[in-house]
C-alpha positions in Angstrom: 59.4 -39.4 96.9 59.1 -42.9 98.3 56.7 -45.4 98.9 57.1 -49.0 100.9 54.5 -51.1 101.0 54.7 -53.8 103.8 52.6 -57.2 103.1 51.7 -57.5 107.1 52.0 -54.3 109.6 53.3 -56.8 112.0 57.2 -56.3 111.3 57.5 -53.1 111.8 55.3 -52.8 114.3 57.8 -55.6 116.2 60.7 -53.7 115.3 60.1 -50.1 116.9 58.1 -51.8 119.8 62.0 -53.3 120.0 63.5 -50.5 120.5 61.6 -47.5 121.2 62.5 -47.8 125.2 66.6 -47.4 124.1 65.6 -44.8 121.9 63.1 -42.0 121.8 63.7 -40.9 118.3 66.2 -41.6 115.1 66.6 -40.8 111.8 65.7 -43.6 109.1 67.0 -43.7 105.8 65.0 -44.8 103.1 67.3 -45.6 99.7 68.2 -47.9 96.8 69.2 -50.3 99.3 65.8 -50.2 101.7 65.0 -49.2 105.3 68.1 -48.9 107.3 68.3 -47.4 110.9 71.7 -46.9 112.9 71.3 -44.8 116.3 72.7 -45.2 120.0 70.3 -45.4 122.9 70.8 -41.9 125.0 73.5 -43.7 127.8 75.6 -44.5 124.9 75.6 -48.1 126.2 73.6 -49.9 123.4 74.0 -49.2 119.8 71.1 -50.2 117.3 71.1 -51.6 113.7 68.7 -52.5 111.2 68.5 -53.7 107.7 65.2 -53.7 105.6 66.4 -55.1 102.4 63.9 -53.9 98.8 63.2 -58.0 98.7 61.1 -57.7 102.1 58.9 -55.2 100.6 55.7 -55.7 98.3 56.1 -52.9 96.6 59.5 -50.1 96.8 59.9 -46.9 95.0 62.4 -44.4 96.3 63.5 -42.0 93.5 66.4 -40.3 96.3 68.2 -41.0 99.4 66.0 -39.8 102.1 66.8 -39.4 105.9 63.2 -39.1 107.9 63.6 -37.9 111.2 60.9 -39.6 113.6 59.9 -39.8 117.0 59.5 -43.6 118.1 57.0 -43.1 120.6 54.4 -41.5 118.3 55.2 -43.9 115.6 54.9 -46.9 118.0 51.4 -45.5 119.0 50.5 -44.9 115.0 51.7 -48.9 114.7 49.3 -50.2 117.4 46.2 -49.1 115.0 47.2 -51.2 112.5 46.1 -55.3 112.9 49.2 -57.6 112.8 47.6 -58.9 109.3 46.7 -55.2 107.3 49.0 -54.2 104.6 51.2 -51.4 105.5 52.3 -48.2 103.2 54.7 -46.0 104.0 55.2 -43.0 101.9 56.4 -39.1 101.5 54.9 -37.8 98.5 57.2 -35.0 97.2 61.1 -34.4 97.6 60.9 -31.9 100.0 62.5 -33.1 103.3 60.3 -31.8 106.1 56.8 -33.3 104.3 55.1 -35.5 106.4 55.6 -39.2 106.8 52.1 -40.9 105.5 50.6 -44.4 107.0 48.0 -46.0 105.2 46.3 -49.4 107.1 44.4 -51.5 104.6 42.9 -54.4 106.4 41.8 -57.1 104.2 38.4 -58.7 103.6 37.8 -62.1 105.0 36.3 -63.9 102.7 36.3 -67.8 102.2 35.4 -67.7 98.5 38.3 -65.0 98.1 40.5 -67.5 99.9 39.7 -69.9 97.3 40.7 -67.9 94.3 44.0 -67.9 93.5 44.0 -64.5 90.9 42.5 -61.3 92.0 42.0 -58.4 89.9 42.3 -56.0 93.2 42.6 -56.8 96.8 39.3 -55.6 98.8 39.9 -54.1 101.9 37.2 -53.8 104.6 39.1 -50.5 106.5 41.4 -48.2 105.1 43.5 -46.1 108.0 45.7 -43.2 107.3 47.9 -41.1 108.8 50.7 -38.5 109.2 53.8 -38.4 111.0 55.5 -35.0 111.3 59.1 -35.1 110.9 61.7 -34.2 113.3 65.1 -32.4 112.8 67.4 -34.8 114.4 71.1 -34.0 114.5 73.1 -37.3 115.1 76.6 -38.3 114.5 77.6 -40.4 111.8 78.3 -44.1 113.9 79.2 -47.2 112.5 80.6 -50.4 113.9 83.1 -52.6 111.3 82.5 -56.4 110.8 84.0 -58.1 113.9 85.5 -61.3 114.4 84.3 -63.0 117.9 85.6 -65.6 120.1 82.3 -67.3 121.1 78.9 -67.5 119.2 76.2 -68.9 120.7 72.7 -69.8 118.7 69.3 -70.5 120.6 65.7 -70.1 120.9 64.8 -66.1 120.8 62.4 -67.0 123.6 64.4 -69.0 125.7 66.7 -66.0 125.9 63.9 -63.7 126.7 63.5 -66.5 129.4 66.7 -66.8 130.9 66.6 -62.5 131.4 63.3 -62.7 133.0 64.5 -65.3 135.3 68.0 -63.9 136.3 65.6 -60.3 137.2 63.4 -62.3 139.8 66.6 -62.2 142.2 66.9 -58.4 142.0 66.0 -56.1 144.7 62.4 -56.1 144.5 61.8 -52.9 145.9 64.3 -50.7 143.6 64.0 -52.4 140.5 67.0 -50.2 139.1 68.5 -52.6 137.3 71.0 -50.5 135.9 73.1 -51.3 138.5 72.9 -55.2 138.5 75.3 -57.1 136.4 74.7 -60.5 134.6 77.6 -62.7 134.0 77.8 -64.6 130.9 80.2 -67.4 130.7 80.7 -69.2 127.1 82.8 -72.3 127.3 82.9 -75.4 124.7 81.0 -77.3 126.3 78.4 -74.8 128.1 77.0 -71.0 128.2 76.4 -69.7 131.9 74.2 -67.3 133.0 75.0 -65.8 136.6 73.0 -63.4 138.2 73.9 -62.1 141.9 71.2 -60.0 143.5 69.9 -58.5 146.8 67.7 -62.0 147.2 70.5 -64.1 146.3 72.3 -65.9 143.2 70.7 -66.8 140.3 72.9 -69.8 137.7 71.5 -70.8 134.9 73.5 -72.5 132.4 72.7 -74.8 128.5 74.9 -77.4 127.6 76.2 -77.4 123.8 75.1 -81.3 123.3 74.0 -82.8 120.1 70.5 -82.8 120.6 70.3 -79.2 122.7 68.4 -76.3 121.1 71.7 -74.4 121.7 74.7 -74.8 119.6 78.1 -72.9 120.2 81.0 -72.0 117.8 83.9 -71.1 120.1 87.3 -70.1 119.0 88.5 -69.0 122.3 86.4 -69.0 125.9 85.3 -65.6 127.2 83.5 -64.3 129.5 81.8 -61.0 130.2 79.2 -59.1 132.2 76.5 -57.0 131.0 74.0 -54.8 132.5 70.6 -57.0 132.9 68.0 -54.1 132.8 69.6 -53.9 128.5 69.4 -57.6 128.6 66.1 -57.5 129.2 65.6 -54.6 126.5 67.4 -56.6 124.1 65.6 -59.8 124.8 61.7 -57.9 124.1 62.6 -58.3 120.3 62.1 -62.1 120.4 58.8 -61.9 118.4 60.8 -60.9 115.9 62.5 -64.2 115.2 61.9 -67.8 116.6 66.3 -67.9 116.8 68.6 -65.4 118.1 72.3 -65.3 117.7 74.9 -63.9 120.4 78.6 -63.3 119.8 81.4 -62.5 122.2 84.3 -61.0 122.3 87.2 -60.1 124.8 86.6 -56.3 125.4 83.9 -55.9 122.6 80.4 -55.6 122.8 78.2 -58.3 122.9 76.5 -58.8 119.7 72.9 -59.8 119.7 71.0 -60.9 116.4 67.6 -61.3 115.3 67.1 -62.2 111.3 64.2 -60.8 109.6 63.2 -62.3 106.5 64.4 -62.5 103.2 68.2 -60.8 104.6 66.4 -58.6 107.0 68.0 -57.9 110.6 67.9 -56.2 113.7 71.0 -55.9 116.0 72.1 -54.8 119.1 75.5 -54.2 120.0 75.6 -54.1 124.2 79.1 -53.0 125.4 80.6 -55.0 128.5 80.3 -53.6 131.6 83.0 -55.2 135.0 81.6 -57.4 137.3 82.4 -57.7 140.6 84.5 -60.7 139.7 86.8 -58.6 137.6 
């Protein structure tokens, strides 16, 4: 058995609302080490890692290693019940591995002379939720990608990222909004990162210089640049609630890696392969 018990719904909630339009369902393990989750979006363009370490949790029990199979969609729509503030439990009761996956949803009372006490004997909670998730049986091959070393890393502003995608899209064919087939440039120099974006309406630049008192910083070892497919940008940039920074390393013929920390060690990252641009 295992229980996890979150102190706000709201990070898991922000994680699979991350991800749950790259994939439609995963296995999660749950072990001595926390919540980990390692899966490939179905184009095999985009693979997906988090880390939940035992320090982000209230409370974690987890006697054995246990791999859930779960469909994101349903658990996304479980998620949105829950208030961004409620405490969060997430449990299987017994060993056996096809028993349900239970949600529990305990919002808290709001009370100002609660507030004001510092001890509690017991939390009082003015709703209690619960529900069950059945399992799926999800075949999936073992994938893992090995510590890189990068030419360019890049730290700024999760939303300003979320911005720049957003922007480079208005210049897309309105009327077939398949961005699949549009390509963003991204150019990391010393001195610079460049976004370049050429679509049916016209080009779209958009570029941050690496100054002293910019909100983006860059660590470059060597200059690269690389094109990637916007409609995973934009995928990739939807987990900016997650974190107020994001980090993005590049390397020559690697993936791009993108990076949101979570808390006490926590992370979510994508890995977004390189895709030739018309440049190339």
């Amino acid at each position: 058995m295992f229980e996890l018990q979150f102190e706000k719904a709201t990070t898991l909630k922000k994680i699979i609302d991350a991800i749950k339009d790259l994939v439609k369902s995963c296995n999660i393990d749950i072990s001595s080490s926390g919540l980990n989750l390692e899966t490939m979006d179905v184009s095999h363009v985009t693979y997906i890692k988090v880390h939940l370490p035992i320090g982000m949790f209230e409370k974690f029990t987890c006697t054995r290693k246990h791999i859930l199979g779960v469909n994101l969609t349903a658990l996304s729509k479980i998620l949105q019940c829950a208030d961004n503030n409620d405490v969060l439990i997430m449990k299987v009761q017994d060993d056996d591995d096809d028993s349900d996956i239970l949600f529990s949803f305990k919002s808290p009372v709001e009370d100002e002379e609660k507030k004001k006490k510092k001890k509690k004997e017991k939390p009082d909670f003015k709703r209690v939720s619960e529900f069950s998730l059945k399992q799926m049986s999800i075949e999936m091959e073992h994938l893992s990608i090995p510590e890189q070393e990068y030419n360019a890393e890049v730290t700024m502003p999760s939303k300003e990222f979320a911005t720049v995608c957003r922007d480079l899209n208005v210049i897309t064919d309105i009327e077939n909004r398949n961005a699949t087939n549009w390509v963003a440039s991204i150019h990391v120099q010393k001195s610079r990162i460049h976004f370049n974006m050429r679509g049916d309406a016209g080009v779209a630049n958009i570029q941050y210089k690496n100054t002293k008192n910019s909100a983006v910083s860059i660590v470059l070892r060597c200059e690269v640049e690389q094109g990637f497919s916007l409609r995973y940008l934009l995928y990739l940039a939807r987990a900016n609630t997650l974190s107020p920074t994001v980090y993005l390393f590049f390397g020559e013929n690697k993936p791009m890696m993108v990076e949101y920390l979570i808390e006490t060690g926590g992370y979510l990252r994508y890995y977004l392969a390189p895709i030739a641009t018309d440049d190339d």
